[in-house]
Backbone as a ProteinNet text record, in pm:
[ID]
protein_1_A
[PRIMARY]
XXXXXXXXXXXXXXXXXXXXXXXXXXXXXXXXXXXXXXXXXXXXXXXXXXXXXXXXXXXXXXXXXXXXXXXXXXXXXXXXXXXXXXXXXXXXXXXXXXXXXXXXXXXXXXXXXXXXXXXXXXXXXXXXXXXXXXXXXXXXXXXXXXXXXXXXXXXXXXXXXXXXXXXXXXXXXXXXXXXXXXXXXXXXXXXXXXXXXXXXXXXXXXXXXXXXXXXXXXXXXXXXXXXXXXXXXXXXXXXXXXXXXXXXXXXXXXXXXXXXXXXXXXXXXXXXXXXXXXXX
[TERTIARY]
11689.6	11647.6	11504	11488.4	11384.1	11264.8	11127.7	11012.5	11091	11118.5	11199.7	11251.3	11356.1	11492.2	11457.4	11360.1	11266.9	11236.9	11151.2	11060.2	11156.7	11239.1	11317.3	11398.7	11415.2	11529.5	11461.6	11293.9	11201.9	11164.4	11227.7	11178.9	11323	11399.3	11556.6	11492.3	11525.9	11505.3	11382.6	11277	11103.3	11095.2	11170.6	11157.4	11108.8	11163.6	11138	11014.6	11029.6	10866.3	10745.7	10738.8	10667.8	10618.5	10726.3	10728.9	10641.9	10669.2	10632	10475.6	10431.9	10297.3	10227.3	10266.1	10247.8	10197	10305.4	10308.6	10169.3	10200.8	10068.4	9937.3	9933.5	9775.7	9763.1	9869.5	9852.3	9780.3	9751.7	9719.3	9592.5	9549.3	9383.2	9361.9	9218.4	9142.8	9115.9	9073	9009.7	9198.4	9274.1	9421.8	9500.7	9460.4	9494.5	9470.9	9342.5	9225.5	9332.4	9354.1	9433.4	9541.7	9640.3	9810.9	9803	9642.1	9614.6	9595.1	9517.8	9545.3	9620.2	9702.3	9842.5	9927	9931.7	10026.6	9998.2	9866.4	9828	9820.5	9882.1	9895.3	9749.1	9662.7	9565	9516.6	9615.7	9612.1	9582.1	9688.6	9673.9	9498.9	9443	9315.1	9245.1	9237.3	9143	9176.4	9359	9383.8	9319.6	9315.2	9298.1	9100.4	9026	8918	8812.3	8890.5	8800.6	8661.7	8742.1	8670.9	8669.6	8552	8550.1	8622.2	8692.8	8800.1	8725.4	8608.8	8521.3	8511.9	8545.2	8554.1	8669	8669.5	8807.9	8719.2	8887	8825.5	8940.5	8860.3	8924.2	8954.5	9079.8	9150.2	9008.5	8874	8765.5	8731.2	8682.9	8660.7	8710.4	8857.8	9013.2	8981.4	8961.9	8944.7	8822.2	8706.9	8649.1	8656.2	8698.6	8728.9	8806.9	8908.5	9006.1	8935.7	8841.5	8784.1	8691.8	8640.7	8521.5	8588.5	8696.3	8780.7	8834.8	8894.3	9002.8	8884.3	8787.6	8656.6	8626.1	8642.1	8524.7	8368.4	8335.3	8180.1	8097.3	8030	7932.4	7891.6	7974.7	7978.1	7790.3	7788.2	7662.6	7635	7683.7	7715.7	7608.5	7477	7358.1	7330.3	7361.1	7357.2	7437.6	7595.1	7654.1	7619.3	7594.8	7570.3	7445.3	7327.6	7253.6	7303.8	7359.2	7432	7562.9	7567.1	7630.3	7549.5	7636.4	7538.4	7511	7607	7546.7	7401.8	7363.8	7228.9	7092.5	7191	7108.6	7032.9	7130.5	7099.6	7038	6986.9	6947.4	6828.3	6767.3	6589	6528.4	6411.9	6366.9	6406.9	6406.4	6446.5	6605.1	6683	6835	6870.3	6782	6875.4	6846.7	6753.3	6798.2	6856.8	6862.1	6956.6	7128.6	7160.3	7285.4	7300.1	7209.3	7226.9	7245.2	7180.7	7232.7	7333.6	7426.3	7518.9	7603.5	7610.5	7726.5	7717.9	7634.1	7633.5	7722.6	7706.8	7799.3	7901.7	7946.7	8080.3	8161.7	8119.9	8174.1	8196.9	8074	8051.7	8218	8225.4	8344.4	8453	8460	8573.1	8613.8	8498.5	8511.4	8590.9	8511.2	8567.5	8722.4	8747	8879.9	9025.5	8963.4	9047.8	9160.1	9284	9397.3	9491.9	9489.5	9605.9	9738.4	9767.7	9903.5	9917.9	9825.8	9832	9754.7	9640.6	9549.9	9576.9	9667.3	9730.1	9661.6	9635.2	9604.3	9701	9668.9	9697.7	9743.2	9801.6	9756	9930.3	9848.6	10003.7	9916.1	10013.6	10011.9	10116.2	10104	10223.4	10295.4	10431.5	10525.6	10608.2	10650.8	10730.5	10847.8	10992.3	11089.9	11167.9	11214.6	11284.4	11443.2	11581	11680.9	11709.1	11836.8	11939.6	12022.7	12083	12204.4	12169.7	12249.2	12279.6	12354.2	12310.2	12372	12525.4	12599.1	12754.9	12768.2	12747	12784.7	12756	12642.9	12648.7	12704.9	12832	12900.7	13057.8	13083.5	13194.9	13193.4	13336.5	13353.2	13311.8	13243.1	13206	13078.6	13003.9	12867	12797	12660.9	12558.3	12418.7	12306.4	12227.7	12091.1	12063.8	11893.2	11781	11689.5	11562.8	11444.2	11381	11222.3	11123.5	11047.7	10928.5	10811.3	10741.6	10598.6	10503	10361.7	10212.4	10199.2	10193.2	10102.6	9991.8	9936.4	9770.3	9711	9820.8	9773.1	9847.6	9743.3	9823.9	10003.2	10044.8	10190.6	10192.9	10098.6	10098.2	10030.9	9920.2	9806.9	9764.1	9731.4	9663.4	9486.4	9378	9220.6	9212	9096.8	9067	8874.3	8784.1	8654.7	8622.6	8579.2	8512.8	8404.8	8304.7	8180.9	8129.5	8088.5	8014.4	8119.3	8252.7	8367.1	8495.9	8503.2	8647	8716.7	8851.4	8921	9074.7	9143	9272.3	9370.8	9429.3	9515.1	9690.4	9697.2	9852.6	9974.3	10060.6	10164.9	10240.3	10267.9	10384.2	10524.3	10525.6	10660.3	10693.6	10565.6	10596.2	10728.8	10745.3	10847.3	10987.5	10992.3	11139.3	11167.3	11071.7	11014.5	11085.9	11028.8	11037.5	11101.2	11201	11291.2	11422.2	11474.4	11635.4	11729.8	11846.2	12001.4	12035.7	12115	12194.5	12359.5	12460.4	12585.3	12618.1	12678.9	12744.2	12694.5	12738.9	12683.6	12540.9	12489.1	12319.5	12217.3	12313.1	12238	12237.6	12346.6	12365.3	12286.6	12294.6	12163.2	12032.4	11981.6	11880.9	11892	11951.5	11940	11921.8	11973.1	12033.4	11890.1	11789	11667.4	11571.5	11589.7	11544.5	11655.3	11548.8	11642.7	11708.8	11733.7	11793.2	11975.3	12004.7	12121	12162.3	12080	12100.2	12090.8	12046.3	12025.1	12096.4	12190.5	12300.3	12255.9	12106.8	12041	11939.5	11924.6	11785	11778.9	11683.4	11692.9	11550.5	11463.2	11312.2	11254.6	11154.3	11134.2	10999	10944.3	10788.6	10841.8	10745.9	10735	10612.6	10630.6	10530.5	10545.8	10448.5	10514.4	10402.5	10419.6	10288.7	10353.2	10277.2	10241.8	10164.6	10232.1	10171.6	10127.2	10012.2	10029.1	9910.9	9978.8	9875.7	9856.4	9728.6	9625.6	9638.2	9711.8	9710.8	9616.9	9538.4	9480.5	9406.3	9273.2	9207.4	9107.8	9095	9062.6	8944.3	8884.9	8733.6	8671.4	8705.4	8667.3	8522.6	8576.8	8510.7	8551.4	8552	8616.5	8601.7	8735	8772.6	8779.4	8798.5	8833.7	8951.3	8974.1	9103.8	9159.1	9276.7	9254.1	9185.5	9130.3	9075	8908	8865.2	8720.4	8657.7	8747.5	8646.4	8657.6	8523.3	8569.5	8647.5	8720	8787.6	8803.4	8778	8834.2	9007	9048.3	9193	9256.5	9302.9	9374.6	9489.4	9576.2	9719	9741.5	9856.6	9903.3	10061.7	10112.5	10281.2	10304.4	10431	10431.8	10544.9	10408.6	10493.1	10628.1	10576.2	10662.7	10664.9	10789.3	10727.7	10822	10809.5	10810.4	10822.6	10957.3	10897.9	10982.6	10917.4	10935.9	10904.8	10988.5	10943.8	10894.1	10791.5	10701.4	10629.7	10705.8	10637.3	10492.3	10439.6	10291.7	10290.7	10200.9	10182.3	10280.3	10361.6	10456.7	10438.4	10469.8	10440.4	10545.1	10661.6	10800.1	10780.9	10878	10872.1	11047.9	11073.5	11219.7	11234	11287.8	11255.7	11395.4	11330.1	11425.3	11428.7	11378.1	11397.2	11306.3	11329.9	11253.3	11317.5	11196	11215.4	11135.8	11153.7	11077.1	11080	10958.7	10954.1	11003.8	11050	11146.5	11003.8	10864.4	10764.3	10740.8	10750.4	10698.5	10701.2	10642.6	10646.3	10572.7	10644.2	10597.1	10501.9	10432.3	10332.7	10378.5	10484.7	10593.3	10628.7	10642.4	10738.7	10620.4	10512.9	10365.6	10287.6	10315.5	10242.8	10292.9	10471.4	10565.6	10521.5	10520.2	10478.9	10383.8	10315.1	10198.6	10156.2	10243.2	10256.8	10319	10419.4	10476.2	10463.7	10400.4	10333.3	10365.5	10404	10417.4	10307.6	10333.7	10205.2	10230.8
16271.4	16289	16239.3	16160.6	16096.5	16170.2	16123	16239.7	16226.8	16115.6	16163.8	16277.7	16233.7	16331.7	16512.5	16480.7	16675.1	16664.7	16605.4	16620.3	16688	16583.5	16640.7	16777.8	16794.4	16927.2	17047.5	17003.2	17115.2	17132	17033.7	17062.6	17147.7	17121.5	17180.7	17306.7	17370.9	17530.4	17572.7	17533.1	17602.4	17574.8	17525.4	17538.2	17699.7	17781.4	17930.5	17973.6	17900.3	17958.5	17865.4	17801.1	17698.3	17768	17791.5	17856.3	18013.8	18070.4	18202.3	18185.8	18086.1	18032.3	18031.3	17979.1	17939	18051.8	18120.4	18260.3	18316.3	18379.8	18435.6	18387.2	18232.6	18162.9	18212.4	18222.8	18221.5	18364.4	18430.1	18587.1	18656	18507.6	18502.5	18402	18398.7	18259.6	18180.8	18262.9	18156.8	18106.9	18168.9	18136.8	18043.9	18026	17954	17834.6	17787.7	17662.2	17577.8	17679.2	17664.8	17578.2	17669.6	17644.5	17509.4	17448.6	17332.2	17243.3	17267.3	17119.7	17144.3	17219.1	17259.9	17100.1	17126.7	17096.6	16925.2	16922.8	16772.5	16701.2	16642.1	16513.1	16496.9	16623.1	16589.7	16725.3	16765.4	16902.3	16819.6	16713.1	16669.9	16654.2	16556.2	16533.5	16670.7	16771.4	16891.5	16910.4	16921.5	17043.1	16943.2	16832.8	16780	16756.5	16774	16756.8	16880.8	16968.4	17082	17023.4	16958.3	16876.8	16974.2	16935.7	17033.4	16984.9	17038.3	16992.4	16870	16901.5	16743.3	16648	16597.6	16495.4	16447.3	16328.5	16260.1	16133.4	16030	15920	15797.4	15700.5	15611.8	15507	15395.9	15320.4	15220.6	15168.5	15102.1	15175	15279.4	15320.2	15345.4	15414.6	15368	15241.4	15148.5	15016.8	14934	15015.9	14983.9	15074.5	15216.8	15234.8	15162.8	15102.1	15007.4	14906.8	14799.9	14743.2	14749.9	14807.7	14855	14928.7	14995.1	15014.9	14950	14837.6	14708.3	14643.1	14588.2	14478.7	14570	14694	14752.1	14784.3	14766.8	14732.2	14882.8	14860.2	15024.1	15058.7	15140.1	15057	15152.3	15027.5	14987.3	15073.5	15203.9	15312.2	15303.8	15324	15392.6	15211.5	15112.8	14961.6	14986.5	15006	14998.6	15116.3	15219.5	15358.6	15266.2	15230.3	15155.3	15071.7	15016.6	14911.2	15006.4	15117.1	15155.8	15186	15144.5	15179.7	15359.3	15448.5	15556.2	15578.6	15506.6	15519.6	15442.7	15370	15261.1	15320.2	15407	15472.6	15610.1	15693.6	15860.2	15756.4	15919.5	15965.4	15909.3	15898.3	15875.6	15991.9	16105.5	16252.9	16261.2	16210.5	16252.5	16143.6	16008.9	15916.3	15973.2	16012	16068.1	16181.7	16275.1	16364.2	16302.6	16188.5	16118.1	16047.4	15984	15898	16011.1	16129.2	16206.2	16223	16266.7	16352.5	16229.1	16116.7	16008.1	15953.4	15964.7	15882.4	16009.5	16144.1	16220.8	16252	16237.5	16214.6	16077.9	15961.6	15840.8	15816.5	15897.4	15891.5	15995.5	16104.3	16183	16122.8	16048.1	15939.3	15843.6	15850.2	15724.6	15725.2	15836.8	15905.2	16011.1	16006.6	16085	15980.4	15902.7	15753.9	15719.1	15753.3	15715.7	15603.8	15510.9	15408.5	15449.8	15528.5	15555.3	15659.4	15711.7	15870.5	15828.1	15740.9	15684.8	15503.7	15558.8	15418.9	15350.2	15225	15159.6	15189.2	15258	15234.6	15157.7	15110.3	15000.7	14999.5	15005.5	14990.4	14880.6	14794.4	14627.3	14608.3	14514.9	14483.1	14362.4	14354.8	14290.2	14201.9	14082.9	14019.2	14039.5	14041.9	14043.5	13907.9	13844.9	13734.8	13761.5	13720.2	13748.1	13575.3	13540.8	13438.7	13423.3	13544.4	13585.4	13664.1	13648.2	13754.4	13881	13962.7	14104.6	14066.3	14023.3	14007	13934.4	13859.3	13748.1	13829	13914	13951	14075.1	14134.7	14218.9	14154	14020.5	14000.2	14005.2	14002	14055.1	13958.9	14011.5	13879.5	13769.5	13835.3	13732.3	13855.1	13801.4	13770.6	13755.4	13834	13779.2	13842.5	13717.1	13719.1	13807.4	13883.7	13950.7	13866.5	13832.4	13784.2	13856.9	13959.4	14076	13974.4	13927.9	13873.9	13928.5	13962.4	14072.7	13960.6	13999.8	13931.8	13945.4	13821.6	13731	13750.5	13804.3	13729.1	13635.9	13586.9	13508.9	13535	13458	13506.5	13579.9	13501.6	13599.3	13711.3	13738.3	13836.2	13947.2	14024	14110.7	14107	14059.7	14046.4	14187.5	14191.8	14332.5	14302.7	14356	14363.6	14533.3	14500.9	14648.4	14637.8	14720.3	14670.8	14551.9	14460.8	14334.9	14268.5	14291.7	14189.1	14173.3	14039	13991.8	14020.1	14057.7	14082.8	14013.4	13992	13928.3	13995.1	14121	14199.6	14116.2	14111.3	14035.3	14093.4	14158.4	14219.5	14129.7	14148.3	14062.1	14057.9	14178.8	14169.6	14185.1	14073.7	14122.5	14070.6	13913.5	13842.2	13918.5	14005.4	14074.4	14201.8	14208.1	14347	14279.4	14154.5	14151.7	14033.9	13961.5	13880.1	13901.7	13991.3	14063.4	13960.6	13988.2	13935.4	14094.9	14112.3	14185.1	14204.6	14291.1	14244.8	14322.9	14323.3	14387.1	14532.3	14640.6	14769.8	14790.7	14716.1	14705.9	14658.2	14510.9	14500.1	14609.6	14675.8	14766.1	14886	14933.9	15026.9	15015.4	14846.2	14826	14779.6	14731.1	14701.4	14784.2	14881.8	14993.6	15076.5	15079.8	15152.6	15042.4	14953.3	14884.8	14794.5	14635.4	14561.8	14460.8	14482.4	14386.2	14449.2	14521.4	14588.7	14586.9	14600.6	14655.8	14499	14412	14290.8	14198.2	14105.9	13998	13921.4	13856.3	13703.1	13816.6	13835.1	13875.6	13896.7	13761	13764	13792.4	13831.1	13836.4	13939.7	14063.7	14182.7	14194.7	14243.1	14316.8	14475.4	14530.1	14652.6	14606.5	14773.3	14795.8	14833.5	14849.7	14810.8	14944.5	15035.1	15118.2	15079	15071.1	14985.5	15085.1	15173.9	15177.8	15127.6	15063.7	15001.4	15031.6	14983.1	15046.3	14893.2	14888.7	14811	14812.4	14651.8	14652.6	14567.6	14485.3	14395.3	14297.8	14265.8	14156	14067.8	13912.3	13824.5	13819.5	13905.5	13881.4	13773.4	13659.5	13498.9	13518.2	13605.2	13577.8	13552.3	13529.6	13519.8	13379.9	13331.6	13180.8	13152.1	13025.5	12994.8	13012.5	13034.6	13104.2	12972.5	12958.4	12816.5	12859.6	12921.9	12975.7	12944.9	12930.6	12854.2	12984.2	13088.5	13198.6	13218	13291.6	13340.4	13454.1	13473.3	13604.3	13624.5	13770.5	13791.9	13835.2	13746.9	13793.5	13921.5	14022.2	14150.6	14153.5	14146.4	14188.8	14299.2	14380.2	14515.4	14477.9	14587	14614.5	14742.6	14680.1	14756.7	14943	15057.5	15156.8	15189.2	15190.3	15219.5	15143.2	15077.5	15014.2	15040.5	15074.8	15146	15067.5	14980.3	14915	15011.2	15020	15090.4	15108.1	15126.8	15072.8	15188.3	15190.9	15328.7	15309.8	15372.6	15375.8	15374.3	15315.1	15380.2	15525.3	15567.1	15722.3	15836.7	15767.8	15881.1	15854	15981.5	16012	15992.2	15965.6	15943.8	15820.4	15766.6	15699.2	15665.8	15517.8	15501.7	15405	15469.8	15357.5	15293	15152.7	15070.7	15007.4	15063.1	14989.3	15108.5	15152.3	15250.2	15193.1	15185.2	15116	15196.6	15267.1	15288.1	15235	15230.5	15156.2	15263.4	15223.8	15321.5	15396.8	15330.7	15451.1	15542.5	15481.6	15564.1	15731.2	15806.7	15946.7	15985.2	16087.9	16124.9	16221.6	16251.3	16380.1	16460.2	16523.8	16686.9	16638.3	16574.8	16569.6	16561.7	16464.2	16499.6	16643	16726	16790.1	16918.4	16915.2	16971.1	16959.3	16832	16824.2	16858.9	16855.2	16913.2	17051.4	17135.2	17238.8	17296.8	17251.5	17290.4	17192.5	17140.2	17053.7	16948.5	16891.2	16732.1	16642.9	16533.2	16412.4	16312.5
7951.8	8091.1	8105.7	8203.9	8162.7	8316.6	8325.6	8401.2	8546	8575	8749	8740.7	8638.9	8686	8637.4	8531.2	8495.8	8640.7	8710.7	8836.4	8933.8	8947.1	9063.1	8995.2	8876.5	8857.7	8897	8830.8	8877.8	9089.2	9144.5	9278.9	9333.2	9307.3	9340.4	9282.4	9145.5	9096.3	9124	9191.3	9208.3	9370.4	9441.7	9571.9	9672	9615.1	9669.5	9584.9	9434	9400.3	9487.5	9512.2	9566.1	9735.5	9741.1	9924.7	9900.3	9796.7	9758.4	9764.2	9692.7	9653.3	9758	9879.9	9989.1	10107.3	10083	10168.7	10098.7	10007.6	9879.9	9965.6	9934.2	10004.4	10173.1	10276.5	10386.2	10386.1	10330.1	10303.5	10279.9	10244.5	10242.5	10193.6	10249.6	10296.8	10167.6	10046.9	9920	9880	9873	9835.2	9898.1	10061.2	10145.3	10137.2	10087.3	10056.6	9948.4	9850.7	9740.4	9756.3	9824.3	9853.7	9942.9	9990.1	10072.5	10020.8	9921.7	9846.1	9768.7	9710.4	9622.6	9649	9785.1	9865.7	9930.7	9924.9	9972.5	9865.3	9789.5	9679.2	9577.9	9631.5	9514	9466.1	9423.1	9332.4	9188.3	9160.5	9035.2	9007.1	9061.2	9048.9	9034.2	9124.4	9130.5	9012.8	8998.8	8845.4	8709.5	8715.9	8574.4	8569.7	8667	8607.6	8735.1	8787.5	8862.3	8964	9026.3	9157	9257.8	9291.7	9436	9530.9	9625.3	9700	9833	9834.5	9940.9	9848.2	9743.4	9681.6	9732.6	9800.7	9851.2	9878.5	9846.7	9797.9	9915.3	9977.4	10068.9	9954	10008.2	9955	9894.2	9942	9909.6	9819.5	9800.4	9704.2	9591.1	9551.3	9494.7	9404.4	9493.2	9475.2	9372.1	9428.4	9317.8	9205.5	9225.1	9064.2	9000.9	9021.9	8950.8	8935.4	9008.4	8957.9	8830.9	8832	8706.7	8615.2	8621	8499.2	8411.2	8498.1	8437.3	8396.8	8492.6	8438.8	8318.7	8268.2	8168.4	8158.6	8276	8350.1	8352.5	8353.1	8428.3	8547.6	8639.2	8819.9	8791.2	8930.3	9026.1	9097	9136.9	9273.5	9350.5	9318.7	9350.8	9482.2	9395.7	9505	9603.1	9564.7	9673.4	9790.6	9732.8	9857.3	9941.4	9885.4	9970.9	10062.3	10037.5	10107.9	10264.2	10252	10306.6	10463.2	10552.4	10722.6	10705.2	10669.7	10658.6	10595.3	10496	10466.8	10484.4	10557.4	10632.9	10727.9	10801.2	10926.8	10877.6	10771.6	10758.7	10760.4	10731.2	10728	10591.7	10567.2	10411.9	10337.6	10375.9	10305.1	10292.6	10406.2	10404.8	10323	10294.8	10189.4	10057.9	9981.5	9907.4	9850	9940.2	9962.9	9977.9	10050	10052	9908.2	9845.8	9760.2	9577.2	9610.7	9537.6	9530.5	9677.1	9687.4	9648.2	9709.4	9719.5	9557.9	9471.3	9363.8	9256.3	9260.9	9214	9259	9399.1	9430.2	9359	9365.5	9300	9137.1	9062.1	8944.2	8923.1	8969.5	8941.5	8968.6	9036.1	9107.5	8977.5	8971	8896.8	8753	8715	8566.5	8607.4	8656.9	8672	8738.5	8711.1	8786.6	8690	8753.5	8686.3	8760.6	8700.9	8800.6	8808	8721.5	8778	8892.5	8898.6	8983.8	9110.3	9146.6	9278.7	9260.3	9347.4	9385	9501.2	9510.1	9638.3	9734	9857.8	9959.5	10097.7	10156.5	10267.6	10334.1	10470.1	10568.3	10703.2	10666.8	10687.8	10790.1	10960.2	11019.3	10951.4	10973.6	10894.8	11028.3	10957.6	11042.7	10990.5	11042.6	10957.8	11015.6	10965.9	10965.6	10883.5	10977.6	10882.9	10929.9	10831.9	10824.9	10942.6	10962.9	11014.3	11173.5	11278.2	11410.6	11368.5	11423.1	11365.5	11371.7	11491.5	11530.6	11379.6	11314.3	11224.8	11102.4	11101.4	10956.9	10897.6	11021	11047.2	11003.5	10972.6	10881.8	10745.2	10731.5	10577.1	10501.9	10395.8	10309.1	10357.9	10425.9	10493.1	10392.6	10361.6	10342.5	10388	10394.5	10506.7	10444.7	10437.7	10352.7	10456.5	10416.4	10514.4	10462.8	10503.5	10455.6	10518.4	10441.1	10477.6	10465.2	10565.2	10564	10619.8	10584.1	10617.7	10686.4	10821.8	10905.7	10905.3	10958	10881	10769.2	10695.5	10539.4	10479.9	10377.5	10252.8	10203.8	10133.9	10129.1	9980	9900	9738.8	9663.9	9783.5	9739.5	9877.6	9872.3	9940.2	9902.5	10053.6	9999.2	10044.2	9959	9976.5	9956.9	10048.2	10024.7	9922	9840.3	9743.2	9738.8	9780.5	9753.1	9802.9	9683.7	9679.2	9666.5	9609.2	9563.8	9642.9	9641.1	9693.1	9602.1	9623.9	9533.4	9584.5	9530.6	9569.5	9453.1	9517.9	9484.6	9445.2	9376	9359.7	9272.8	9395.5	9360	9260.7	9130.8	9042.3	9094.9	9179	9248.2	9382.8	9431.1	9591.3	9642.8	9574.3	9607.4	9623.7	9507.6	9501.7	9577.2	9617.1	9702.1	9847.8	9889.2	10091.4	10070.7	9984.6	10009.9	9980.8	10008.8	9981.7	10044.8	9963.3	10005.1	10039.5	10087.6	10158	10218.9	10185.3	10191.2	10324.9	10400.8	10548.1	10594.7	10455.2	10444	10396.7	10367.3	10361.8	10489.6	10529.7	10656.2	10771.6	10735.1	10883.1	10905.1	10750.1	10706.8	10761.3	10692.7	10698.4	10916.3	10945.8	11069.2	11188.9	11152.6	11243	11354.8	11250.5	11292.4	11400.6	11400.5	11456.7	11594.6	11659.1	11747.6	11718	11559.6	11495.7	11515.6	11576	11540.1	11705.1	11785.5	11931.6	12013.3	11983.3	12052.1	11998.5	12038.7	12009.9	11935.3	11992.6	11991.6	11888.3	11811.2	11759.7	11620	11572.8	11430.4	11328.6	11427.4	11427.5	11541.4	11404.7	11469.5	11376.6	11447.5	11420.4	11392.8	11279.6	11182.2	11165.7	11042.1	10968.7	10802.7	10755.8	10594	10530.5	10434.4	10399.4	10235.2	10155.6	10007.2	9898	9827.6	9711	9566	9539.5	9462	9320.8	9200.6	9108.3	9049	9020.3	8954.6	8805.1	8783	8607.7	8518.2	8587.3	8512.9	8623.3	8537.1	8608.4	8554.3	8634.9	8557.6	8499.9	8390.5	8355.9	8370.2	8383	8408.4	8495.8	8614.7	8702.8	8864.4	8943.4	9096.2	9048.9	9164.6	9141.8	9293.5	9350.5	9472.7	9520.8	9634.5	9716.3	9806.9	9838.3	9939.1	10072.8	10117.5	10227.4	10216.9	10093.5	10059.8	9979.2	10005	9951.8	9807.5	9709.1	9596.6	9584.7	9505.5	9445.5	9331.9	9283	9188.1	9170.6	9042.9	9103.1	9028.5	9074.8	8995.5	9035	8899	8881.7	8898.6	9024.7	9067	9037.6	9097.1	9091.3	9177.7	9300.1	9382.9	9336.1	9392	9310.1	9429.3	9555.9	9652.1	9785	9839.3	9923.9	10059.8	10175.1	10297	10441.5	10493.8	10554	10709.3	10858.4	10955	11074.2	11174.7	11301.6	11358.4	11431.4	11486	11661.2	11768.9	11849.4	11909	12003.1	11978.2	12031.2	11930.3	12005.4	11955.5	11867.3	11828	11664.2	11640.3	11477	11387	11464.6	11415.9	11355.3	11209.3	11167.2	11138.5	11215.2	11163.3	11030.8	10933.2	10793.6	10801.1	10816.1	10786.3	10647.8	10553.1	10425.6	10323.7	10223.8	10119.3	9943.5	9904.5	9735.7	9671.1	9556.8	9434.3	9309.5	9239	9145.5	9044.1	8924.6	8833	8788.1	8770.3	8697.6	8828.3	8940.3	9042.8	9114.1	9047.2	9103	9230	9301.7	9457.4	9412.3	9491.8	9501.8	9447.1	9503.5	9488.4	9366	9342.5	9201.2	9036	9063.4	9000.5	8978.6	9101.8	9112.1	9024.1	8991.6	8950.7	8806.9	8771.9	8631.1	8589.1	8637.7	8589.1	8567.3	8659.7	8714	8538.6	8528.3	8401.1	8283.9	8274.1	8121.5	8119	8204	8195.7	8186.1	8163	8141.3	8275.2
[MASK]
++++++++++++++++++++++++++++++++++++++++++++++++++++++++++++++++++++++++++++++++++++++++++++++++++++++++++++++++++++++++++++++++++++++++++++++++++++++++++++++++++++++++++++++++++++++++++++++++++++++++++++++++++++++++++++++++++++++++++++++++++++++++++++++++++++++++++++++++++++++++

């Protein structure tokens, strides 16, 4: 049995302990704090290195810990916080008061940085392009290719600014990720949530796509040129989960028209499980 399938056996039999936990925290306030980040996807982090719960970290920042991990480097923090308009904008007294506070928030970031567990983030609009009219790809035995493309970007990399660095993020498997074949009972699946299913003539629809991705490697060389004129450095990722879905404005509802996990890929609940009971 391999960590999914422990993960999930433990979310089926600990479901009522979990809820119990919950109740317990609603009961008072230091317990409550608790059962809150229990419950928000970064228990792991608090539980493995006793972070204060205002340590939280945006996808840029994420970002350059993976950078300076993979490079092997000694990050810069104390440059980049300068560089930040927040300290651009304090007092002579509140910057170093900020540049304290922000250089031990990052330094902890930094050192508690696991790629498998703080994944890059990013939800990107998507074009979808099929082969086929829904009527046509509703006979037996058709076939009908999807092509997932990030609008206004590149087709092989995701840029990303960190800091001082370009970076050109490159999924090894984006290709197999947003270019599917598809057989009758897949398209309909995948069609259904969207106006690919409801409109005759319609073979091209706007979504949205949200991307977990973990950071495996990058080019010590140095940043190279991009065809766009810019430098980059280039880093090899692999997508852990990928999410693609059509969403009203203004509404919180999300219709998924497409959900993939990668076989290492663990959810929050299911991480948080392991850990909970001795897993790695």
């Amino acid at each position: 049995m391999d960590m999914k399938q422990i993960a999930r056996h433990c979310l089926v039999y600990c479901k009522a302990l979990l809820t119990m936990c919950l109740f317990i925290g609603a009961m008072n306030g230091a317990a409550r704090a608790h059962a809150q980040d229990f419950t928000s996807g970064e228990f792991v982090q608090n539980f493995a290195t006793d972070m204060p719960q205002e340590f939280k970290y945006n996808e840029t920042e994420k970002g350059l810990f993976a950078f300076y991990t993979l490079l092997g480097s000694t990050p810069d923090f104390r440059t980049h916080i300068k560089r930040t308009q927040r300290y651009l904008d304090a007092t002579p007294t509140d910057k170093v008061d900020f540049l304290r506070e922000e250089s031990k928030r990052l330094n902890a970031g930094y050192i508690s940085y696991m790629a498998d567990h703080d994944l890059l983030e990013f939800i990107l609009p998507v074009t979808i392009q099929t082969s086929n009219y829904y009527q046509f790809s509703q006979k037996e035995g058709v076939e009908t290719t999807v092509d997932i493309s990030f609008d206004g970007l590149p087709e092989d990399y995701i840029p990303m600014i960190v800091g001082d660095y370009n970076i050109a993020i490159i999924p090894k498997d984006l290709l197999e990720k947003t270019y599917l074949t598809m057989d009758r009972d897949q398209y309909r699946k995948f069609a259904a949530p969207s106006g690919l299913a409801a409109h005759v003539y319609t073979r091209r629809v706007h979504a949205m796509a949200a991307l977990k991705i973990r950071p495996l490697s990058i080019d010590k060389s140095g940043p190279v040129p991009m065809p766009d004129g810019t430098n980059m450095w280039l880093m090899l990722a692999e997508i852990g989960k990928l999410e693609v879905y059509e969403q009203k404005d203004g509404s919180p509802e999300r219709k998924i028209m497409l959900e993939t996990d990668a076989d290492w890929f663990i959810s929050d609940t299911e991480r948080t499980l392991l850990n909970l009971y001795g897993g790695q």
